[in-house]
C-alpha positions in Angstrom: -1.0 -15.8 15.4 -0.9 -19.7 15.4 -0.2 -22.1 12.7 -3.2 -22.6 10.4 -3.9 -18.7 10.3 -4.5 -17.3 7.3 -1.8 -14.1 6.7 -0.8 -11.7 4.6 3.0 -10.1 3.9 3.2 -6.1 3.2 6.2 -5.0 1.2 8.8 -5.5 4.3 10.3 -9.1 5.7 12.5 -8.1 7.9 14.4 -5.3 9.1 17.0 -4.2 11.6 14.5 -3.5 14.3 16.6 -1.0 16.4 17.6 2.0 14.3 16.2 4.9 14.8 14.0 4.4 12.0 12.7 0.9 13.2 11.7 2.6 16.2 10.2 5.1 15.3 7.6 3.1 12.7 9.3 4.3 9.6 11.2 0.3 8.6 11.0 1.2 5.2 13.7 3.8 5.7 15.8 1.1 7.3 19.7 0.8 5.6 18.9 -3.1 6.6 15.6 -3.6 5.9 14.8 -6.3 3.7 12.2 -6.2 1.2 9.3 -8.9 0.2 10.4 -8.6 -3.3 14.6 -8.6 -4.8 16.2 -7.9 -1.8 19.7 -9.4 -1.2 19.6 -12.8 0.9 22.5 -14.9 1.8 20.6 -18.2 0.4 19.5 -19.0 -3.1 18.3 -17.8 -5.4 20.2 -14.9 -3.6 17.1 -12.2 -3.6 13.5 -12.5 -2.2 10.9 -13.3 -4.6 7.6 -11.9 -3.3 4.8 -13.2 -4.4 6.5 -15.8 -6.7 7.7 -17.7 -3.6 7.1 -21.3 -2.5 7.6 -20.2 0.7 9.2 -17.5 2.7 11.0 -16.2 6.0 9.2 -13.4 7.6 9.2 -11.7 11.0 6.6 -12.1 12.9 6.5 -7.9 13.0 5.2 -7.8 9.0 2.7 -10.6 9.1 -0.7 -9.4 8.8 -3.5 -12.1 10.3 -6.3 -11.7 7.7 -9.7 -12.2 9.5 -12.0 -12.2 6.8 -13.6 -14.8 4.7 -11.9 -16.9 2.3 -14.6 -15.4 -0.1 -13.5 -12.1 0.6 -10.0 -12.8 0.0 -9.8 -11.0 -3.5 -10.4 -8.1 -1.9 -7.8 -8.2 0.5 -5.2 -8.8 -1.8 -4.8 -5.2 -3.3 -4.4 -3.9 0.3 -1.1 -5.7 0.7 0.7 -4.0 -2.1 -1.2 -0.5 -3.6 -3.3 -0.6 -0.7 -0.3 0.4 1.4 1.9 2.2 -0.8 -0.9 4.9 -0.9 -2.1 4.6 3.1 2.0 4.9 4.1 2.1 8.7 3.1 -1.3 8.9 4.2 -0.9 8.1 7.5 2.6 9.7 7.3 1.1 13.1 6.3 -1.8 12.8 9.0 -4.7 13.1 5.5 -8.0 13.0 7.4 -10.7 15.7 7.7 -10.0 19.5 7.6 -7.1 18.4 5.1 -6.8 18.4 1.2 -5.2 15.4 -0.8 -4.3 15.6 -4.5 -4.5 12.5 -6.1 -2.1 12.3 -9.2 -3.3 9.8 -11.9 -6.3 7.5 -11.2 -4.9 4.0 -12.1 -4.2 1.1 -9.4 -2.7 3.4 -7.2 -4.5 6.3 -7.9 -7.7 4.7 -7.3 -6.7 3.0 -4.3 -5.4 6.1 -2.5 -8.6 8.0 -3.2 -10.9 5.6 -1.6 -8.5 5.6 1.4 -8.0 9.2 2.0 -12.1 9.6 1.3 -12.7 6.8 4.1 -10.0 8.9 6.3 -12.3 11.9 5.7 -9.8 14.1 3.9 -10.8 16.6 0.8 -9.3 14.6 -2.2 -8.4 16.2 -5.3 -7.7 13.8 -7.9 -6.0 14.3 -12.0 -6.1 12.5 -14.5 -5.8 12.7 -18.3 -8.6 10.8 -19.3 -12.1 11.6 -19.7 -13.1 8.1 -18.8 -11.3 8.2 -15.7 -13.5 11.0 -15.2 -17.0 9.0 -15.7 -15.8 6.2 -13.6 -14.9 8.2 -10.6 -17.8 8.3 -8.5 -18.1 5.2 -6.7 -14.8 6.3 -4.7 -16.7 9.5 -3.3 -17.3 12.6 -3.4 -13.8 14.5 -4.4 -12.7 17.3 -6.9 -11.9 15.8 -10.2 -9.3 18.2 -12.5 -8.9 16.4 -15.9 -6.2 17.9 -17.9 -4.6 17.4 -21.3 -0.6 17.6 -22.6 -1.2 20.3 -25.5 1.6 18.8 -27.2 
């Protein structure tokens, strides 16, 4: 990377980098990692601030360079929060083809990790309460949709 490049910042700033965690891809689980958003700091305001920053300190290891557009920048944007909080586990878990992924709920997160696990070639099984979840569905793919209702 070199000054002037547009980047991007995941849900990690910093971490120890030498656990066996750090080493073995998993920062997240890090007993020093820092989060981008109300993590302790030893400056003011005394906690991170994500995306409500004028400016921040990250490690050069959870900068993203973004190479697209600055059009296309909108749609980049959802990738660096429910983008990877759903690809985490499915990378984690190895989803891809010959394996099944259930899908619970269909809102931001919901949605998000069903169009990733299609585009990894997994089965995905998606539920949801709402019949207009339902309708809406089938741009993200082909997938099993179970709608189902609290009797209560």
């Amino acid at each position: 990377m070199r000054p002037g490049d547009l980047v991007g910042v995941g849900c990690i700033v910093d971490s120890c980098k030498h656990c066996e965690e750090c080493e073995d891809g998993l920062e997240n689980y890090c007993d020093h990692m820092t989060g981008t958003y109300n993590s302790p700091t030893p400056d003011e305001p005394g906690h991170t601030l994500g995306g409500y920053s004028q400016q921040i300190v990250v490690h050069e290891r959870y900068v993203l360079r973004i190479r697209h557009p600055q059009e296309q920048l909108a749609a980049v944007a959802p990738l660096l929060c429910a983008g990877i909080t759903t690809y985490s586990p499915l990378r984690h878990w190895q989803a891809g083809p010959g394996k099944k992924v259930g899908v619970v709920g269909i809102g931001g997160l919901g949605h998000m990790g069903i169009k990733l696990a299609h585009a990894m070639g997994a089965h995905v099984v998606a539920f949801t309460t709402s019949d207009q979840n339902a309708k809406r569905q089938k741009p993200w793919g082909p997938m099993k949709l179970l709608t189902h209702a609290n009797a209560d």
